[in-house]
MARMAR-567674 format. One line per 3 residues: for each residue x, y, z of C-alpha. Coordinates in steps of 0.5 Angstrom, whole numbers. Layout:
BEGIN
X/Y/Z; ...
% end
This chain:
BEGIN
71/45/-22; 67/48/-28; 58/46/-26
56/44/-34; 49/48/-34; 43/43/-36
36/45/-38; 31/40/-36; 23/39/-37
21/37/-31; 16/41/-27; 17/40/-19
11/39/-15; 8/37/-8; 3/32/-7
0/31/-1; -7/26/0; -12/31/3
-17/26/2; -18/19/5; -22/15/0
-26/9/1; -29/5/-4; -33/-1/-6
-41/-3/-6; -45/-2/1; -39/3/3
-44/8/5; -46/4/12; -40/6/14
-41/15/14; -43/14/22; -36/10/24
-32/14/19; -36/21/22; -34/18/30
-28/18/27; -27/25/27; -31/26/34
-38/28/31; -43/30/35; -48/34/31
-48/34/23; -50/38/18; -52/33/12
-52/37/4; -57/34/0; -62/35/-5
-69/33/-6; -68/28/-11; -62/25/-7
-68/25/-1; -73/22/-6; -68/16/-8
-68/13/-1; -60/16/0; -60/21/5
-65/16/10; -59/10/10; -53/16/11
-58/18/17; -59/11/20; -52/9/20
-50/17/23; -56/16/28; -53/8/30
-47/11/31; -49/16/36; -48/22/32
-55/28/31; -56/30/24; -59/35/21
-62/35/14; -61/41/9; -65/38/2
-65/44/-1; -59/44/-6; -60/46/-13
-56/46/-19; -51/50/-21; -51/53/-13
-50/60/-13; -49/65/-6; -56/65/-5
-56/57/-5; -50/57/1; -52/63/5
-58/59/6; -55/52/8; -51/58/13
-57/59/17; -58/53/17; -52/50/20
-51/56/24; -58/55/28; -56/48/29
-48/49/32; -46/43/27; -40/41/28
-38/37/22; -42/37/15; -43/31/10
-44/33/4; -49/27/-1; -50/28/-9
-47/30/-15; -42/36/-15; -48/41/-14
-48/39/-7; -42/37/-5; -40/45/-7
-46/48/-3; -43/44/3; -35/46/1
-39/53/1; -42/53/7; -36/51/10
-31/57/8; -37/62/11; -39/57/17
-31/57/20; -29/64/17; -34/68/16
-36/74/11; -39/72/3; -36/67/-2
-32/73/-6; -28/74/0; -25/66/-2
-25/67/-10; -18/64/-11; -14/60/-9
-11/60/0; -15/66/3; -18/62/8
-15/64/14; -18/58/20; -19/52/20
-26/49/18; -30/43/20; -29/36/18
-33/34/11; -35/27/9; -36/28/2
-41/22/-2; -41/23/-9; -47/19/-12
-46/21/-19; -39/19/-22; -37/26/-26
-35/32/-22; -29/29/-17; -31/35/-13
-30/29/-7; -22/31/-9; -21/36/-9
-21/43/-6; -25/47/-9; -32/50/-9
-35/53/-15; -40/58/-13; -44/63/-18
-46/69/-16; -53/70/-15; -54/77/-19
-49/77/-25; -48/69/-25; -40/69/-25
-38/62/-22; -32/63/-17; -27/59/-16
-26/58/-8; -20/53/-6; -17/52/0
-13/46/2; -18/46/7; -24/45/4
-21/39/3; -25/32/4; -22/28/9
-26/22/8; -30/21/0; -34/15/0
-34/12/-7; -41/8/-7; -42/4/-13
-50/3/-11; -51/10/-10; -49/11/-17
-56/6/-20; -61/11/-19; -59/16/-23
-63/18/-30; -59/16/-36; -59/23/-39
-55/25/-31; -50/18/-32; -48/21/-39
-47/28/-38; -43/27/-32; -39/21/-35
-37/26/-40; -36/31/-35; -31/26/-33
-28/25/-40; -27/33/-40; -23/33/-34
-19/27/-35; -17/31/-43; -16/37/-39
-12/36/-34; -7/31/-38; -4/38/-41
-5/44/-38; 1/48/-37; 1/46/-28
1/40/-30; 7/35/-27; 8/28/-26
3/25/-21; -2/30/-24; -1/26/-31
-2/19/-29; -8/20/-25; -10/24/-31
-9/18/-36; -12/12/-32; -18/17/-31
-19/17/-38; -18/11/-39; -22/8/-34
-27/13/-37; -27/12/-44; -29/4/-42
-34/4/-38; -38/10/-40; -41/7/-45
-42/0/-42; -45/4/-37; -51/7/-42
-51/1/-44; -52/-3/-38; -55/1/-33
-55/-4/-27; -47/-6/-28; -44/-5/-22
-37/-6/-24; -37/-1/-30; -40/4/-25
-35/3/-19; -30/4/-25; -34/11/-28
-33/13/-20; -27/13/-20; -25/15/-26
-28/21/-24; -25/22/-17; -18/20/-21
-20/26/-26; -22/30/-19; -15/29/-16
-11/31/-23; -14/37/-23; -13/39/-16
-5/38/-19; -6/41/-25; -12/44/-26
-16/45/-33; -16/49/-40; -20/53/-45
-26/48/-46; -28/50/-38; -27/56/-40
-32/56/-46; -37/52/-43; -38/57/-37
-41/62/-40; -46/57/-44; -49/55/-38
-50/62/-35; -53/64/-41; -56/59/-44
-57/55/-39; -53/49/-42; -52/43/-38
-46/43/-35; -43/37/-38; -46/39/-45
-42/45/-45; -35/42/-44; -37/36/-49
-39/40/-54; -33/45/-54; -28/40/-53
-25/37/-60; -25/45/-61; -20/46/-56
-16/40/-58; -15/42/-64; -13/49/-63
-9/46/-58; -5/42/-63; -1/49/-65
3/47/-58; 8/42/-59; 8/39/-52
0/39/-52; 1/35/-58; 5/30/-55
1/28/-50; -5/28/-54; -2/22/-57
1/20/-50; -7/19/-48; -9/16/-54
-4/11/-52; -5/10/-45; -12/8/-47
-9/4/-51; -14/7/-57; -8/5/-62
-1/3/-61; 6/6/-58; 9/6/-65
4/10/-69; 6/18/-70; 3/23/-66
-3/26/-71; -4/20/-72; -6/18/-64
-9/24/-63; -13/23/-69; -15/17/-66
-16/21/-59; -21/25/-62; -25/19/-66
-26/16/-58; -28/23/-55; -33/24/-61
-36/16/-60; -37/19/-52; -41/25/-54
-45/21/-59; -46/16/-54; -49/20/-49
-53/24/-53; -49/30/-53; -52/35/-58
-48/35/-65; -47/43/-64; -48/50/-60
-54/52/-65; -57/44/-63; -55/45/-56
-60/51/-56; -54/57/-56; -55/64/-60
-49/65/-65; -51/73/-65; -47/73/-57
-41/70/-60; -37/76/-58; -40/76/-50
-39/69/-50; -31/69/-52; -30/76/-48
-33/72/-42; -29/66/-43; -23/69/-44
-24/72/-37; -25/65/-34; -19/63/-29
-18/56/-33; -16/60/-39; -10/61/-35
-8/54/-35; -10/52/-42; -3/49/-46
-3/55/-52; -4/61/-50; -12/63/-51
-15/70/-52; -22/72/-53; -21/72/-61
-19/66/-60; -24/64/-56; -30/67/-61
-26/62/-67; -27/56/-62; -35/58/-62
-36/59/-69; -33/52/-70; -37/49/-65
-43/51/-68; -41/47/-75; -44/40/-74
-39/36/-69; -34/31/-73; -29/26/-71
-23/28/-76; -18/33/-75
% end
C-alpha cells in the first residue's frame, strides 16, 4: 500500500520535571524537613548581604538547624556573579565539606550556588561547562529560594556566570544543576525595593515574550509561556501599586518560575541577546536592558510569519483583545500592554536615557550577534540587524507598531 507523505508543524519535545515546587506563604519553614528529605547533614546557604539584613537567611537557618542539619553561611553574593564571585563560594564549600547547597535571593544567587556546584562536584573553571551538558558527575542537592519574582532561575538548569576579565556571560547548563526543590514564598518577595519588583517583573514579562516564539519552542514550552505572561502582566502593576498584596505577589512569583520553566524548554531570542552587552558596558540593570529592547525585537520579528501568529496568539491568552481580531491587530494590542509595563515600572523610555553611548553601536551589535540566545530568536538576526535593533532603541519608546 502506497504511504501518502505529510508535512507537519509539530515539533517533539521530552519534558521532564527536574524541580519540585512548593509554593504558598510561609512555605520557607519548610527548607529543613525538604533538606532532610534529601539526607543533609551539613549545608552550604547562598545568600547576599541584603537578603541577611532582611531577616531571610535567619529563618532558612532556624528551621535547617531545628531539622538536625549544620548550615554554613555564604553572604557574600553580588550582582551580575562573575568567575571570581564562584571561586569564592568554592573555598568556602569546599573548607566546610558541604553536602547540599541552598541557594536564598534573586537570580544572582541561585546562579552563584548553581556555579558553585559544577566546580564543587566536577572540577576545573566555569568555561569548561559554557553550554549545554558538559558536566560529567552528579552534583549535589540544591534547594533553590527565590525571593524576587524574575529570573525563574529556580527552574531552570542554567547557571549564567560572566567572566571576570572580559565580562562575557556564560551559559552553563546541565540537567543536573537543576533544583530539586524550589520553594516559592510569597512573604519573601515583601521586602524588596519598588525599583527590585519592577525590573525584575519585567524580566519576567521578557522572558515569558521570549520564549513563546522562539524556534525551540514546543507545546509545553508554550503553554507555561503563555499563562506566565498572562499572570504577569496582571499582577505586575497591582504589585507596584499595592506593595503588601500578597496575592499579586504570590502570582508574579510564579509568573516567573512558569517563564523560568518555558525557557528551560524553548530558550530566549534576540532581546537577551542585546541586553547582555548593555549591562557589561553599561552597566544597565539587567531587566532594564531587556525592557528596552523588547518592543524593537518584536517588531523585527514580525517579518517571521510564525512569530507573528503567536504574537497575536498571546495577546490573546492574555486576554489584551478577542480571539476574532486580526493578527497586527492583536499584536498591536500586545506591544501597547508591554509599553504600559515599562512605563509603569519606571523603565527608562530609551538607550541614551538609560545611560548607553550611541558611538559603541557596532561593538554592542557585533557582541550580541555572538550572544548564544541569537541562535534561538524566530527570524534570523546578524550584527547588522542587531546595530538597526539599537538605533531604534535609542528613539524615545512608542506603543505603535
Amino acid at each position: 500500500m502506497k504511504s501518502i507523505a505529510t508535512t507537519t508543524s509539530i515539533v517533539g519535545f521530552d519534558h521532564q520535571a527536574r524541580t519540585r515546587i512548593v509554593f504558598g506563604p510561609d512555605s520557607v519553614e519548610r527548607i529543613g524537613p525538604l533538606a532532610a528529605e534529601w539526607d543533609a547533614k551539613r549545608v552550604l546557604l547562598v545568600t547576599d548581604p541584603h537578603i541577611v539584613q532582611a531577616g531571610h537567611a535567619e529563618r532558612l537557618q532556624a528551621s535547617l538547624i531545628e531539622a538536625g542539619i549544620d548550615v554554613v553561611l555564604f553572604a557574600e553574593v553580588r550582582e551580575n556573579p562573575t568567575t571570581d564571585d564562584v571561586d569564592v563560594a568554592l573555598q568556602v564549600a569546599r573548607e566546610a565539606k558541604v553536602d547540599t547547597i541552598v541557594g536564598l535571593g534573586g537570580g544572582s544567587a541561585l546562579d552563584t550556588a548553581k556555579g558553585c556546584n559544577f566546580l564543587l562536584t566536577n572540577g576545573g573553571t566555569m568555561h569548561d561547562y559554557w553550554g549545554v551538558g558538559k558536566a560529567t558527575k552528579a552534583m549535589l542537592p540544591l534547594i533553590a529560594v527565590p525571593t524576587t519574582a524574575g529570573t525563574g532561575s529556580e527552574c531552570q538548569s542554567f547557571a549564567l556566570i560572566a567572566d571576570a576579565k572580559t565580562h562575557q556571560k556564560m551559559a552553563c547548563g546541565d540537567s543536573k544543576a537543576a533544583a530539586r526543590v524550589a520553594v516559592l514564598d510569597p512573604k519573601l518577595t515583601l521586602t524588596q525595593p519598588t525599583h527590585v519588583t519592577a525590573n525584575t517583573g519585567i524580566d519576567t514579562v521578557t522572558h515569558a515574550v521570549e520564549a513563546a516564539v522562539t524556534v525551540k519552542r514546543n507545546e509545553m514550552s508554550t503553554l507555561y509561556a503563555r499563562e506566565a505572561f498572562r499572570l504577569a502582566q496582571l499582577e505586575l502593576p497591582r504589585v507596584l501599586a499595592e506593595p503588601d498584596n500578597l496575592d499579586a505577589r504570590g502570582r508574579m512569583q510564579l509568573a516567573a518560575a512558569f517563564a523560568g520553566t518555558a525557557i528551560e524548554n524553548s530558550m530566549l531570542g534576540a532581546a537577551h541577546s542585546a541586553a547582555n552587552p548593555l549591562t557589561a558596558h553599561f552597566n544597565i540593570v539587567h531587566g532594564q536592558a531587556v525592557g528596552l529592547m523588547l518592543p524593537a525585537v518584536i517588531r523585527f520579528n514580525l517579518g517571521d510569519d510564525d512569530a507573528r501568529r503567536l504574537y497575536a496568539k498571546l495577546a490573546v491568552h492574555a486576554r489584551l483583545i478577542g480571539p476574532d481580531a486580526a493578527e497586527l491587530e492583536a499584536v498591536a494590542a500586545l506591544l501597547e500592554r508591554i509599553t504600559a509595563l515599562l512605563d509603569a515600572a519606571q523603565i527608562p523610555t530609551s538607550l541614551e536615557e538609560a545611560g548607553a553611548n550611541a558611538a559603541m553601536i557596532p561593538t554592542l551589535a557585533a557582541e550580541a550577534a555572538g550572544q548564544w540566545t541569537a541562535n534561538f530568536n524566530p527570524r534570523a538576526v546578524t550584527a547588522d540587524d542587531f546595530a538597526k535593533l539599537y538605533e531604534q532603541s535609542f528613539a524615545r519608546r512608542t506603543a505603535e507598531l
